[in-house]
N, C-alpha and C positions, 0 to 999 in steps of 0.2 A: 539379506537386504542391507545397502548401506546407504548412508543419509549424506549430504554434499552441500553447500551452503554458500550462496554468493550474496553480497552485499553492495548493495549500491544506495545511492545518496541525493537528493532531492528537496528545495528549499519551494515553500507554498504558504499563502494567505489564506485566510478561512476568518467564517467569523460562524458561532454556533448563534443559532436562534429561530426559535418557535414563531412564524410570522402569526400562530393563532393565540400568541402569548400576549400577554401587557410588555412595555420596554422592562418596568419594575420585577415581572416574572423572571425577563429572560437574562436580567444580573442578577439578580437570587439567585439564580440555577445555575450561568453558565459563569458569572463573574468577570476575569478581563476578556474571557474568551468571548463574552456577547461585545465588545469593543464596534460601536458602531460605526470604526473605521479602520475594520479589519486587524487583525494582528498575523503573525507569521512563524515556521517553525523552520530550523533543520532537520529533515526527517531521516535516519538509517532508515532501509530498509534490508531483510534479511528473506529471504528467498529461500527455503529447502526444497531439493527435490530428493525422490528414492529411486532406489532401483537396485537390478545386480551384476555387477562388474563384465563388462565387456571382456574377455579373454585376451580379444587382438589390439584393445587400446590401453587397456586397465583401467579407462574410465566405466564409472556408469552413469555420468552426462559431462559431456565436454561443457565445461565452464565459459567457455567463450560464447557458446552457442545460447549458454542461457543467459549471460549478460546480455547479450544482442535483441534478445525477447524481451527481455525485463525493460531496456531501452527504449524499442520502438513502441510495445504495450503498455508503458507506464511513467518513467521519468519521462521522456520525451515529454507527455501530454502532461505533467504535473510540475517537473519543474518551473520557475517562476512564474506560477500561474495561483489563479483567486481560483478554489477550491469552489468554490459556490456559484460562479460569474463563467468561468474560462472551460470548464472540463467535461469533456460530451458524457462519460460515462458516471459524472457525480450529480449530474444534471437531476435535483428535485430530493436529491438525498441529504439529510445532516451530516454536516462534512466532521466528523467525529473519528478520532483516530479509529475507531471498533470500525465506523464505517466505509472508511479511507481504506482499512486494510480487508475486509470485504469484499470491496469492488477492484483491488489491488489482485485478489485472489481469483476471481472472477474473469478477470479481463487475461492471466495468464492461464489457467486449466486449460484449456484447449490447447493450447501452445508448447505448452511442456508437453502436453499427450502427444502431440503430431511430433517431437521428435524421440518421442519410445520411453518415458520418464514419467513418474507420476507425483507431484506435487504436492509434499508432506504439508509444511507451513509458511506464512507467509506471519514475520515478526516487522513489527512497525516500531521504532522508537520515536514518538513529538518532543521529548525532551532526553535527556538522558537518564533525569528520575521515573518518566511513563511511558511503556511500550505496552500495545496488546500484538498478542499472539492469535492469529486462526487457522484451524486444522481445516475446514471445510464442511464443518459439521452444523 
């Protein structure tokens, strides 16, 4: 099995907050990220997929093919976009990097699977000091 890893990049607005919260709860909790006029991140995103080496190409996922997906299923519909406001598949979710990269993971599994690959993890960075990682678990 080997692991293969593309990276693409992605800038969004979000604003965290509990609409069943007080305003005072939801800056206790969330701080500037409750900014009740948005704030924004540059997101890396890292991409893993597995599998085992094709003989006839040496790959075991052509890397272009999976930028192309990561594109169409994901920056496409996140770049410059209000996390909260704009995006069909974050639509009623806490736009929370754990949840960002959840529905991140979400929206390519099928994708990767239809072209023969299976989708180890999906690494989020909101800043450079915090990224979450998800296995799919």
């Amino acid at each position: 099995m080997i692991y293969i890893t593309r990276k693409e990049h992605f800038n969004a607005a979000h604003k965290l907050h509990n609409p069943n919260w007080s305003d005072e709860k939801n800056l206790e909790t969330f701080g500037k990220c409750a900014n009740p006029n948005w704030h924004g991140h540059n997101y890396n995103l890292f991409v893993t997929v597995k599998g085992q080496i094709n003989p006839e190409t040496g790959y075991s996922a052509n890397l272009k093919d999976i930028s192309a997906l990561i594109r169409k299923h994901v920056t496409d519909k996140l770049d410059h976009k209000n996390l909260n406001l704009d995006v069909d598949f974050m639509k009623g979710i806490m736009p929370s990097t754990e949840n960002v990269a959840i529905a991140i993971w979400n929206q390519l599994k099928p994708h990767i699977e239809a072209l023969g690959s299976e989708l180890h993890s999906v690494k989020l960075y909101e800043t450079e000091n915090n990224y979450v990682e998800y296995f799919g678990e």
